[in-house]
C-alpha positions in Angstrom: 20.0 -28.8 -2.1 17.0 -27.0 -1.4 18.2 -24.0 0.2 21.0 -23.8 -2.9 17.7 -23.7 -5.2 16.3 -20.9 -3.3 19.6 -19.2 -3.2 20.3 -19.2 -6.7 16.2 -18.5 -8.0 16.8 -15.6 -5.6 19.9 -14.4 -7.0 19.3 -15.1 -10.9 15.4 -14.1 -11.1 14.1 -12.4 -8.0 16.6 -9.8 -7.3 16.8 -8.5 -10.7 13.5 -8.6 -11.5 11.9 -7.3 -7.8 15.0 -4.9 -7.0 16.2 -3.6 -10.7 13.6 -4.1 -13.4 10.2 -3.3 -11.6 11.7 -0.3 -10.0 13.7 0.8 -13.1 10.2 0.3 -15.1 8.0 2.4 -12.1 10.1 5.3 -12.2 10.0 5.7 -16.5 6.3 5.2 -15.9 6.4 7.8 -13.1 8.6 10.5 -15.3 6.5 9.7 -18.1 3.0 10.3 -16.4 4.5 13.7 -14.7 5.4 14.9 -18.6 2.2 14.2 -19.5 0.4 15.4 -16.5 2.4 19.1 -17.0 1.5 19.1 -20.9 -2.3 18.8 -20.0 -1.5 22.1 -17.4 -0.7 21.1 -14.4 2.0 22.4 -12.1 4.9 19.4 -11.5 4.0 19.8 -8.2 0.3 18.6 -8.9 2.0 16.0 -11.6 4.5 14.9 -9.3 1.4 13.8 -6.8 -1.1 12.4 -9.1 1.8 10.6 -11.2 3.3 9.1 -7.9 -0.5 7.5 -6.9 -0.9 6.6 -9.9 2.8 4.5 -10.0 2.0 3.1 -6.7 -1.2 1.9 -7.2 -0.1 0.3 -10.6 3.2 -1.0 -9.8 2.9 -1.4 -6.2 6.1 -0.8 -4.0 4.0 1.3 -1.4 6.2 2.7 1.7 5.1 0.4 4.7 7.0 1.9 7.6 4.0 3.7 9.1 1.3 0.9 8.5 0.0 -1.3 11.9 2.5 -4.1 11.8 -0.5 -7.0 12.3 -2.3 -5.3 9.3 0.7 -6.1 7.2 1.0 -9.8 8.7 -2.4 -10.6 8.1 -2.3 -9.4 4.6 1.1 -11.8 4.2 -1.1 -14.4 5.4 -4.1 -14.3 2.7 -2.2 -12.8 -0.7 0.9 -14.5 -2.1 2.3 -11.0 -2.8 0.8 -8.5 -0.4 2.1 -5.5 -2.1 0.7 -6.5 -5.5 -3.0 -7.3 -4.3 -2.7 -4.1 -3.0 -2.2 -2.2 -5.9 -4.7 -4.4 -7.5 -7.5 -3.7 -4.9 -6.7 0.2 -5.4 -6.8 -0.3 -9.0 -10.4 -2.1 -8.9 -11.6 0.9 -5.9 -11.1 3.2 -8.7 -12.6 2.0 -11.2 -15.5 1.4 -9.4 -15.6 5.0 -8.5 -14.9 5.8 -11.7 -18.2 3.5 -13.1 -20.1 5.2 -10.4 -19.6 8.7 -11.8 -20.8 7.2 -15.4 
């Protein structure tokens, strides 16, 4: 009974939130930041860089396949979504660099 719970959570509101809606919604955000970017001057190269940090640390989704494999396990361990609190400590990192600057 439980495992047909999972199955159908999974299926109903996981995958379509985790593999179509968050994705679809990073990569408007993404195209919308690089138009933005190029109408301030920069070169879509430049926009294409700064836009992409600026996705992942928001939305998350960060490639993994070169990170240390017990990093990634200890971080499962402590946060609930790993991926997420890291965007999130990103997101407060810069702002604190940003208040230092002030």
């Amino acid at each position: 009974m439980l495992l047909k719970v999972s199955e159908y959570t999974q299926a109903k509101l996981e995958n379509p939130l985790f593999q179509r809606y968050l994705p679809a919604r990073k990569l408007k955000f993404l195209a919308e930041k690089v138009e933005e970017l190029q109408k301030r001057g920069m070169s879509r190269r430049e926009a294409m860089t700064q836009a992409s940090t600026m996705a992942n640390d928001f939305y998350g989704g960060v490639e993994k396949v070169l990170r240390d494999r017990t990093g990634q396990n200890v971080l499962k361990a402590i946060a609930l979504a790993p991926d997420w609190f890291e965007s999130r400590m990103r997101l407060a990192g810069k702002a604190a660099q940003i208040r230092s600057w002030s």
